[in-house]
C-alpha positions in Angstrom: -17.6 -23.3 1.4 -18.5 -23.5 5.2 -17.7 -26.3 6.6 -19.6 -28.9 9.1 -17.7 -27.8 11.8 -18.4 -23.8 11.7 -22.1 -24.9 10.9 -22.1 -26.5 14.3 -19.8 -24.1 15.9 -21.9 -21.2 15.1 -25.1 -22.0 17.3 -23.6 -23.1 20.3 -21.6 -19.7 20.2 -24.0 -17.6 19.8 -26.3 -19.1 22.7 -23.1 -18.0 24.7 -22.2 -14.6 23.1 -25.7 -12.5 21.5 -25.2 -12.0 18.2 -25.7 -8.0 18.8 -23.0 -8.0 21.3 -20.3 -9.9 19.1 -21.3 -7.6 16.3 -21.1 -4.3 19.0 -17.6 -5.3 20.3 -16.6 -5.8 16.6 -18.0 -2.0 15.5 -15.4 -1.1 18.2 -12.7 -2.4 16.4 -14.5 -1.2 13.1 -14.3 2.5 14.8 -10.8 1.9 16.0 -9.7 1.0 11.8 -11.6 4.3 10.6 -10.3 6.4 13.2 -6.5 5.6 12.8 -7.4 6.1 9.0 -8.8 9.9 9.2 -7.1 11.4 11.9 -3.4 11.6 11.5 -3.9 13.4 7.8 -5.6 16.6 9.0 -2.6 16.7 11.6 0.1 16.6 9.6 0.4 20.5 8.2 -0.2 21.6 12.1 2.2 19.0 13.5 4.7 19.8 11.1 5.0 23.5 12.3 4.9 22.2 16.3 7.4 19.9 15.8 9.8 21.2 13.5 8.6 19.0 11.1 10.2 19.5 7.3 7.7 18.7 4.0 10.0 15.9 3.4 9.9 14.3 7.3 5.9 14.6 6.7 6.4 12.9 3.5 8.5 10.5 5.3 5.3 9.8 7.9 2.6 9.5 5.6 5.0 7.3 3.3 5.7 4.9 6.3 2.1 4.7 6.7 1.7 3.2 3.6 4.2 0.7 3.5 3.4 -0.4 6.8 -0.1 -1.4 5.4 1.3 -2.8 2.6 3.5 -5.7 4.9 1.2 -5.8 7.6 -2.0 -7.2 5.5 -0.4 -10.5 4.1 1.0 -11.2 7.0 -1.7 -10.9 9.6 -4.2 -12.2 7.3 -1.8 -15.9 6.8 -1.3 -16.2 10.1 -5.4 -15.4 11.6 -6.6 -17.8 8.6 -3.6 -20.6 10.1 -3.1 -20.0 13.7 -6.9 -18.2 14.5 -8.5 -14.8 14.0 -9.0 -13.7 17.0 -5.7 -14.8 18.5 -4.4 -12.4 15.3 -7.1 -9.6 15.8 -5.8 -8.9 19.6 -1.9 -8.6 18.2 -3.0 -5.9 15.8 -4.8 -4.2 17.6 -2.7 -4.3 20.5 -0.2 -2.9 18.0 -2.4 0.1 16.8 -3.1 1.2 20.5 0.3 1.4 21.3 1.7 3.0 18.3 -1.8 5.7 19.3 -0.3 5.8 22.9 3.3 6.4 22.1 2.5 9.1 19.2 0.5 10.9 22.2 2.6 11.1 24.8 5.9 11.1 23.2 5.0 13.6 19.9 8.4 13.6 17.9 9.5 13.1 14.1 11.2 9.5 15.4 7.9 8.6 17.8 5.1 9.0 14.5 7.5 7.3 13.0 7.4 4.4 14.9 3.7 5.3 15.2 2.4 5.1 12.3 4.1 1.8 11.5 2.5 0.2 14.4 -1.0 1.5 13.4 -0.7 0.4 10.1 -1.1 -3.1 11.7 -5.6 -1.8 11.4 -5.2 -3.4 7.7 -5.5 -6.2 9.6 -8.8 -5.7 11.5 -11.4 -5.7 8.7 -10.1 -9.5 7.0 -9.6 -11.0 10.9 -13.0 -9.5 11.4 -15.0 -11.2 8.5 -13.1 -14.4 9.6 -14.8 -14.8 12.8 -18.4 -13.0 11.6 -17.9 -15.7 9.0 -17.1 -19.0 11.0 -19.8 -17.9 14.2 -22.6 -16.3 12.3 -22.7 -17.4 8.8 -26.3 -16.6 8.0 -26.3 -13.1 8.9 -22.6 -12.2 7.6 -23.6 -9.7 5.0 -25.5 -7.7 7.0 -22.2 -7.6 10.0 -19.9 -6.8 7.1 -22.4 -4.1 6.0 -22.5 -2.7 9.6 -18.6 -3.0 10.3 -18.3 -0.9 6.7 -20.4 2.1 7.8 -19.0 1.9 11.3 -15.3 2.5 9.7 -16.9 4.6 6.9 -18.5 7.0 9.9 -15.4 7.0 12.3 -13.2 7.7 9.7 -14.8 11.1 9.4 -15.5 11.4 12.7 -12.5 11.2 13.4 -11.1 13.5 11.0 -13.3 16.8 11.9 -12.3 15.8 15.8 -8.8 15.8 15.4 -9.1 18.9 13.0 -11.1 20.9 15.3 -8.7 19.9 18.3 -5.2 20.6 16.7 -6.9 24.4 16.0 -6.4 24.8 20.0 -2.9 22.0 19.8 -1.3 20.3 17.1 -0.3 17.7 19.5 -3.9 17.5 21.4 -5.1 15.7 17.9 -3.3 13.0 18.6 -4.8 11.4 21.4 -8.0 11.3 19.4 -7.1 7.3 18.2 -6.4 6.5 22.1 -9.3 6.0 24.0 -10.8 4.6 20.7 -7.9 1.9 21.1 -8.8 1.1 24.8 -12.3 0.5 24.0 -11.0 -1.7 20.8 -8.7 -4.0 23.7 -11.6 -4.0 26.3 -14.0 -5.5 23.1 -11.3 -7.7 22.1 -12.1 -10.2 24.8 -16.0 -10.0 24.2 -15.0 -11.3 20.6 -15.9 -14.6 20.1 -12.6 -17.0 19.0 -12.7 -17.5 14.9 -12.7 -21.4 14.0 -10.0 -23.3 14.8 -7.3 -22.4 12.1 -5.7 -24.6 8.9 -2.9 -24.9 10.8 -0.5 -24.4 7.7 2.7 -23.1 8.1 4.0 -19.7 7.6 5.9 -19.1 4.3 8.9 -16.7 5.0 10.0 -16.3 1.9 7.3 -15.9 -0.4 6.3 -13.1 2.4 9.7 -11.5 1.9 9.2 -11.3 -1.3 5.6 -10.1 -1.7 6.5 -7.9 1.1 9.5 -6.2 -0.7 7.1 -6.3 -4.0 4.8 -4.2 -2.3 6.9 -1.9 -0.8 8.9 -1.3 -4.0 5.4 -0.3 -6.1 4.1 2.0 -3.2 6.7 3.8 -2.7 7.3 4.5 -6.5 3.6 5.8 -6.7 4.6 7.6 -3.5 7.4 9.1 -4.3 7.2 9.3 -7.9 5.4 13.0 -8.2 8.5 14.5 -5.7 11.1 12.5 -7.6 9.8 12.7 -11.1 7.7 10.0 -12.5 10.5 9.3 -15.3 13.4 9.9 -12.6 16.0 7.2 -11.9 14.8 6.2 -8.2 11.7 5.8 -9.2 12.1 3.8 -12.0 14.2 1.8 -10.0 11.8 1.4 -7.0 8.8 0.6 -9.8 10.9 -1.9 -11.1 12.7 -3.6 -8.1 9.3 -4.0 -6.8 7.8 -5.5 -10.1 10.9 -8.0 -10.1 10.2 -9.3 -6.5 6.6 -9.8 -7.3 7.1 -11.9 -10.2 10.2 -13.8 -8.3 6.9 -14.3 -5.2 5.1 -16.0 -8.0 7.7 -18.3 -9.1 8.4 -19.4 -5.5 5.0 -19.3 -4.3 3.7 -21.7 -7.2 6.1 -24.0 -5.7 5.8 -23.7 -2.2 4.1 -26.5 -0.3 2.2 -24.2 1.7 1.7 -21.0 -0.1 1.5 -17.6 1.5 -1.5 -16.7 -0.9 -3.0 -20.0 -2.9 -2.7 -18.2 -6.2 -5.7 -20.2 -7.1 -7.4 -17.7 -5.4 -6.2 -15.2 -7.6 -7.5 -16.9 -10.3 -10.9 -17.6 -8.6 -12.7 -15.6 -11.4 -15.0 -13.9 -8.2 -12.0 -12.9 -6.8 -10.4 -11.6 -9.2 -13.0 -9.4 -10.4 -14.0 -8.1 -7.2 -10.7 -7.1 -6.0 -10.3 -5.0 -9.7 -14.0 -3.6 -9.2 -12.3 -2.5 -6.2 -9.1 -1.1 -7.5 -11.0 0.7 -10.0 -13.9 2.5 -7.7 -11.4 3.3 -4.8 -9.3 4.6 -7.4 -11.8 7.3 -8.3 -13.9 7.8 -5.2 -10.4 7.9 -2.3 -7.7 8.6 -4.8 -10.1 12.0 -5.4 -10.8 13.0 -1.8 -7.0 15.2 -1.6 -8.1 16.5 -4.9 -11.3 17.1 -3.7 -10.3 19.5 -0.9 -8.4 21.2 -3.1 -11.2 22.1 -5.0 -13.3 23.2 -2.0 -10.6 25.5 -0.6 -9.9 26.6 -3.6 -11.1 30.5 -3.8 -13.5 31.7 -6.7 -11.7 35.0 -7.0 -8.3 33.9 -7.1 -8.6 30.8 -9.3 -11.6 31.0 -11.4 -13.2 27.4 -9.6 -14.1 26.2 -6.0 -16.3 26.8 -3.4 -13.4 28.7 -1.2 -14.2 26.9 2.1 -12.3 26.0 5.0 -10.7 23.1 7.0 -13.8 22.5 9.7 -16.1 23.4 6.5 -14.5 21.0 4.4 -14.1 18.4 7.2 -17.9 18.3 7.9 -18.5 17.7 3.7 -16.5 14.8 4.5 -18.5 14.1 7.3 -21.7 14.6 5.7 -20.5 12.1 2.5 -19.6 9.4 5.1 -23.0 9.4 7.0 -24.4 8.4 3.2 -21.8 5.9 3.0 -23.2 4.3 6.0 -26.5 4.6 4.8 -25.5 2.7 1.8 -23.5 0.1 3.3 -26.6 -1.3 5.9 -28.7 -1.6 2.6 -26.0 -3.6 1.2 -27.4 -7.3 2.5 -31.4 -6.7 1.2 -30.4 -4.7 -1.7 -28.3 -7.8 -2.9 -31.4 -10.0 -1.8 -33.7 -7.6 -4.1 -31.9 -7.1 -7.0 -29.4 -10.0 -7.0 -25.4 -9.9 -6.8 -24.7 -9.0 -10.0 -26.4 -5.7 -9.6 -25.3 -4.8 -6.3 -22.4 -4.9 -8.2 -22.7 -2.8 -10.9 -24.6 -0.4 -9.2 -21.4 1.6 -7.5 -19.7 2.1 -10.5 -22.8 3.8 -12.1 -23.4 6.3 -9.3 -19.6 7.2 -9.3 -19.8 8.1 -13.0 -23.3 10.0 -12.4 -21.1 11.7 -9.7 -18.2 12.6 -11.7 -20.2 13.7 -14.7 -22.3 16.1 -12.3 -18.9 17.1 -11.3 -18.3 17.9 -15.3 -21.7 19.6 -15.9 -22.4 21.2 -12.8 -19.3 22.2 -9.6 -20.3 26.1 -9.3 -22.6 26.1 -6.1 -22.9 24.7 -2.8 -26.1 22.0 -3.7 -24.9 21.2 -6.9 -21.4 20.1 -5.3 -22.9 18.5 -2.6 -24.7 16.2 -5.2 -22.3 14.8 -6.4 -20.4 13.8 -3.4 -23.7 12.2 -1.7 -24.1 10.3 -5.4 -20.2 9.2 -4.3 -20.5 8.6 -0.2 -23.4 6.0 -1.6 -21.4 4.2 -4.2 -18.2 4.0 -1.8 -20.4 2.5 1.4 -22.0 0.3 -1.4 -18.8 -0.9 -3.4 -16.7 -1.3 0.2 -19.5 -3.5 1.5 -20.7 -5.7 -1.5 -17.2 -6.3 -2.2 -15.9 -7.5 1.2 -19.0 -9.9 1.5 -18.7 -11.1 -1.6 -15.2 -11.9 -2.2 -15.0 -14.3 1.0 -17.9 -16.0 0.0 -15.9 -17.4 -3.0 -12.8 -19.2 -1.3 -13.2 -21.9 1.4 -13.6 -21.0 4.9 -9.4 -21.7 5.6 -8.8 -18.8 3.3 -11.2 -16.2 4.3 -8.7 -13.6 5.8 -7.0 -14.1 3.3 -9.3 -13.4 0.3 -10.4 -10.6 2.5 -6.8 -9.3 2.3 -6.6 -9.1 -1.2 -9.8 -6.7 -1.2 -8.0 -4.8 1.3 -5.2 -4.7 -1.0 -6.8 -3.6 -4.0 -8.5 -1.3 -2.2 -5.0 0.0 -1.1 -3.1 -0.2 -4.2 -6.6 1.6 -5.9 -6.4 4.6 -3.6 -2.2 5.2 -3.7 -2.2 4.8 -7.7 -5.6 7.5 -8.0 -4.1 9.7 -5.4 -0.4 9.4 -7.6 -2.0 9.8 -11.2 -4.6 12.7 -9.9 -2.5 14.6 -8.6 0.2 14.2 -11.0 -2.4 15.5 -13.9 -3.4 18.2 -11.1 0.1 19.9 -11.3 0.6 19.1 -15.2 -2.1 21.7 -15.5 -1.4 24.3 -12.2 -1.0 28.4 -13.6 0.6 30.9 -11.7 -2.4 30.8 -9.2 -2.2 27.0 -8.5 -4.4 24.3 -9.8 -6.9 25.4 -12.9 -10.4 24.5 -14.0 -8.7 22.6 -17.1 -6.6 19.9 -14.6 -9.9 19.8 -12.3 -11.9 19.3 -15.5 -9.6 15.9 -17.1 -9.6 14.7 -13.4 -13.5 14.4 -13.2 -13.4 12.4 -16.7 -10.4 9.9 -15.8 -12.8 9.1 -12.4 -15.7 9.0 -14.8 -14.1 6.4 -17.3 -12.3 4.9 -14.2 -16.3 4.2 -12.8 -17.5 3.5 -16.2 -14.8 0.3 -16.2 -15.7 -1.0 -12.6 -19.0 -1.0 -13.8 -18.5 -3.1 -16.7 -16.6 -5.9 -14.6 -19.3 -5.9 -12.4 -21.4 -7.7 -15.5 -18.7 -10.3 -15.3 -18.9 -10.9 -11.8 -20.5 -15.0 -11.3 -20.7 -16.5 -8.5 -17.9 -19.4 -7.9 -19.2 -22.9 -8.3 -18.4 -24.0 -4.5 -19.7 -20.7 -3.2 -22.2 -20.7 -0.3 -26.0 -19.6 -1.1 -27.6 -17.0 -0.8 -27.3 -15.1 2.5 -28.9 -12.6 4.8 
C-alpha cells in the first residue's frame, strides 16, 4: 500500500510541478517507448538490401532486440524500485537515444547491433514511469497509466507508417525517425519529478544472472525455434538451458536476503493473474499482427484469401487500430469506476474473441476486416491499461517497478510465444502459393480460445487484501 511518506510527498510536489506537465514530460517518454517499438520492423526488408544485410544478419537484429528486453527489464526495474525511478528512467533513456543516434549516423550490420541492444533498455520506461505517477500522484494514477498506454499505443504506429513511408525514398533515412523523439525524451527527463526515495535494498547479482540467462535461453528458443526446427537439437537445448537457469533463480532467489524479485509477489494471487491475462491477450492480439499483414498483402487471385494491400496501406490499418487503442485505454480509469475491476477485466478478452470469431465468419471485404481489428485495437488499449494499473496496485509501494516489470514481461514472453506458435501453424499449412485459407482459418480459433482463457481469469481476478482503494 502507499505509504505516509508518498501521501505527504505527493502534494508538496505537485504544488511545484502541475500535474499536466509531469504527466506531458512523461507522454514524451511514452512516445519515445512506442516509437523505438514500431519503427525498426518496417526497416528491416529495405535495410537489409542497402546494407548488404543477409536474412540471417536481420534475424540476428531482431533476435538481439528481444533478448535485450528480456535482461534489461529486471534489471532496471530492481534497481529504480532501490536506488530511485527517476535516477533509473534518465539511464535508460539515455541508453535508447544513443543506441537511436549511433544506428543513424553510423548504419551498419555491427552498429544496429549495438543499437538495438541499447534501445531495448525502453522496457524500462513504462515500470520507472508508473513508479513515480505512483509515489507523486496517487489519486489520479489510473487515468496517467491510461494516457501513457495510448501515447505508446499511438507512437508506435505512428511511428511505423513514418519510417515506412521514409525508407520508400532511403532505407537508412528511416532510422532517424526514433532520434529527435529521443532528444525530446532527455529534454522531459529533467521536468520529471524524482520517484520516492527508494528501499535501498541491495542489488542481487546472481539471482539476476540467472534469471537473465533463463530468459535469454526461452526467447531465443521461441526465436529461433521455426529456422532451427522446433524438435531440432539447438533448440531443445536453448529451451532447456533456459528452463534449468530459471528453476536454479528460484532456488537461490528463495534464499537470498534481498531478492531480485520477492517471489511473494509472484504468488500475490492479483499478480499473478494479471500478468497471465496478459500473457494470454498479447498472445493473440501482438503475436497476430506479422500474421496479420500477411493476410492483408496477401492477393485474392493468387491465394484464394486477403485483401492484397500494400505496405503504406497496411501501415495506416495499423494506424487506424492504434488510434482505437487509445480511445480505449483513456476510458480505462471511469470504465473501472463504472463497472468495477473485475469487469474491466474481463472485458478485453471478450472483444478479442468477438474479433477473432468475425475473423472466422466474416475476412472477405474491406469493412468486414476492418471490424474486427477496431473490436482488437479496443481490447489491446483496454487490457495494456487495466492491467498495468492494476497489477501495481497490489504490491507495496517499494516494489512497484517491479511488479510493473513482470506485466512487461508477460506481455513480452505473450507476444514472442504467439508470434512463434502462429507462425509455425502458418507454414504447417503454406501450398505452393504461400500461406492458405486453412492455416489463416486454425490461427483465428487458437487466438479465439487464447481470448476465451484471458477472459475466464479475469473472473478470478480479487483485489489483494493490503491493496489501496479505489482510484481515479
Amino acid at each position: 500500500m502507499e505509504t505516509s511518506s508518498a501521501q505527504q510527498a505527493g502534494p508538496t510536489t505537485s504544488a511545484r510541478i502541475p500535474f499536466g506537465a509531469m504527466l506531458g514530460s512523461m507522454a514524451v517518454v511514452a512516445a519515445l517507448n512506442g516509437v523505438q517499438q514500431g519503427y525498426l520492423t518496417p526497416l528491416l526488408p529495405s535495410l537489409g538490401h542497402s546494407l548488404h544485410m543477409t536474412a540471417s544478419g536481420q534475424s540476428q537484429v531482431y533476435l538481439l532486440s528481444r533478448l535485450a528486453t528480456a535482461v534489461w527489464m529486471p534489471l532496471l526495474a530492481k534497481l529504480g524500485d532501490s536506488y530511485g525511478h527517476r535516477r533509473f528512467l534518465r539511464v535508460a533513456i539515455a541508453m535508447v537515444a544513443i543506441g537511436s543516434l549511433l544506428m543513424s549516423v553510423w548504419p551498419s550490420t555491427a552498429t544496429l547491433s549495438v543499437g538495438v541492444v541499447f534501445q531495448g533498455a525502453a522496457v524500462g520506461f513504462m515500470p520507472l514511469l508508473i513508479g513515480i505517477l505512483r509515489y507523486r500522484a496517487p489519486g489520479r494514477r489510473r487515468f496517467g497509466v491510461g494516457l501513457l498506454v495510448g501515447t505508446l499505443l499511438g507512437a508506435l504506429g505512428v511511428g511505423g507508417l513514418v519510417a515506412g513511408t521514409l525508407s520508400e525514398h532511403s532505407a537508412t533515412l528511416g532510422l532517424w525517425v526514433a532520434v529527435p523523439v529521443a532528444a525530446l525524451a532527455v529534454v522531459a527527463s529533467f521536468v520529471i519529478p524524482p520517484g520516492g526515495p527508494g528501499s535501498g535494498e541491495r542489488f542481487a547479482l546472481v539471482p539476476f544472472v540467472l534469471l537473465a540467462l533463463g530468459l535469454v535461453g526461452v526467447v531465443s528458443a521461441l526465436a529461433l525455434g521455426a529456422g532451427w526446427g522446433w524438435l531440432s537439437a539447438g533448440t531443445i537445448g536453448l529451451a532447456l538451458g533456459g528452463v534449468a537457469a530459471l528453476v536454479a533463480w528460484i532456488f537461490v532467489e528463495r534464499r537470498t536476503a534481498s531478492p531480485l524479485i520477492d517471489l511473494r509477489i509472484l504468488a500475490n494471487p492479483a499478480v499473478a493473474v494479471v500478468a497471465t491475462i496478459t500473457f494470454c491477450l498479447s498472445f493473440c492480439t501482438i503475436g497476430f499482427l506479422a500474421a496479420n499483414s500477411i493476410f492483408l498483402g496477401a492477393k485474392p487471385g493468387r491465394s484464394g484469401f486477403g485483401l492484397g494491400y500494400g505496405p503504406q496501406v497496411i501501415a495506416l490499418i495499423s494506424l487506424a487500430r492504434a488510434f482505437f487503442s487509445i480511445g480505449a485505454s483513456l476510458c480505462v480509469a471511469p470504465l473501472m469506476r463504472k463497472i468495477g475491476e473485475r469487469r474491466t477485466v474481463v472485458l478485453p478478452g471478450v472483444l478479442i474473441a468477438l474479433g477473432f470469431g468475425s475473423f472466422l465468419l466474416w475476412h472477405e471485404t474491406f469493412v468486414e476486416y476492418f471490424i474486427a481489428t477496431a473490436l482488437l485495437g479496443l481490447a489491446m488499449g483496454c487490457y495494456e491499461a487495466s492491467g498495468r494499473a492494476l497489477i501495481v496496485e497490489s504490491v507495496p509501494e517499494k516494489d512497484t517497478a517491479v511488479a510493473a516489470g513482470v506485466n512487461e514481461l508477460a506481455l513480452a514472453l505473450g507476444a514472442t510465444v504467439g508470434a512463434a506458435i502462429i507462425g509455425a501453424i502458418i507454414t504447417a499449412h503454406e501450398s505452393g502459393t504461400g500461406a492458405t485459407l486453412t492455416g489463416f482459418d486454425l490461427v483465428w480459433s487458437v487466438c479465439l480460445g487464447m481470448a476465451l482463457v484471458g477472459a475466464g481469469l479475469g473472473f478470478c481476478y480479487r483485489r489483494s487484501a493490503g491493496a489501496l482503494g479505489r482510484l481515479a
